[in-house]
N, C-alpha and C positions, 0 to 999 in steps of 0.2 A: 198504653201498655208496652214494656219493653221485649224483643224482639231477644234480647239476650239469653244464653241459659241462667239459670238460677247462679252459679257460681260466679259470672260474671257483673251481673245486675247491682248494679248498686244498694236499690231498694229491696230486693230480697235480701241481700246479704243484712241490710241491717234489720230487719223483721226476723232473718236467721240469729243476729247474734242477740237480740234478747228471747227469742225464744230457744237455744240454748241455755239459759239461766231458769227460765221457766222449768225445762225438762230436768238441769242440775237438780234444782230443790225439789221436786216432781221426785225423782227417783230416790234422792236422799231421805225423802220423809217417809217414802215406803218401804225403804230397806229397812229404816229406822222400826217402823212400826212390824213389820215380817220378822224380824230380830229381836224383838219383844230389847232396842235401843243398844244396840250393838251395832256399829259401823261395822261397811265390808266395801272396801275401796275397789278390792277386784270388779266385785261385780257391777257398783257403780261404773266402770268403765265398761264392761261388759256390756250394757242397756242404755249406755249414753255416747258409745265411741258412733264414728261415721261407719264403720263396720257395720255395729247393727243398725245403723238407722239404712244404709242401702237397702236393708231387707224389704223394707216400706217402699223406698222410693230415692230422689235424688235427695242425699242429708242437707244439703244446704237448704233445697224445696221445704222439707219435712220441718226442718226448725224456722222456718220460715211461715210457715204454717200455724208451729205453736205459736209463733210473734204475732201474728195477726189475730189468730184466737184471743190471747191476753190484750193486743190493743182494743179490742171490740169491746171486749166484757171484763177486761180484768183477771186478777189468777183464777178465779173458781171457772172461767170460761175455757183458758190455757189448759187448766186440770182436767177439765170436761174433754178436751180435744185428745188432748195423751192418754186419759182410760179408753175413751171410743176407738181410737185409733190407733197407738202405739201398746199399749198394756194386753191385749192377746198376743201379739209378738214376744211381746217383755216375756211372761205367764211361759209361751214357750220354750226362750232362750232358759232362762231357769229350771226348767223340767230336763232339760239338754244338757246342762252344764252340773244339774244333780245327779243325771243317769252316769254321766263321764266322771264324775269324782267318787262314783258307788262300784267302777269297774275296778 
């Protein structure tokens, strides 16, 4: 096990950059579906920037995380990890970002 932070590590980084892709189509297909298929690129950025994944934890850890979920089991494993874990954060930032565009 390496000794390095998450940003540095080789292996996390690359377990971070596909689960990144995981979390892209992850969010994309719930905007899609919340949207009853109306794209919203703000808020895609909104629930996939390193901004909000700090809220969780170190971003590179956190997509690192969904990489290893999806290497285990596949995308319905990935998708398993980002409802349990990141989707009440999501769920919030959106409650947040409706109050603020209702003032």
């Amino acid at each position: 096990m390496s000794h390095l932070p998450p940003d540095l590590d080789p292996a996390v980084r690359a377990d971070a950059w596909i689960g990144d892709a995981v979390l892209a189509l992850y969010v994309r297909e719930w905007i899609l579906q919340m949207n009853h298929g109306t794209m919203d690129g703000e808020l895609f950025m909104q629930l996939t920037s390193n901004q909000f994944l700090r809220l969780i934890g170190n971003a590179t850890a956190v997509e690192a995380r969904i990489g290893t979920a999806y290497k285990q089991g596949g995308l319905a494993q990935g998708f398993d990890y980002i409802t349990t874990h990141l989707r009440p954060k999501m769920e919030q930032r959106i409650t947040t970002l409706r109050k603020k565009a209702h003032r």
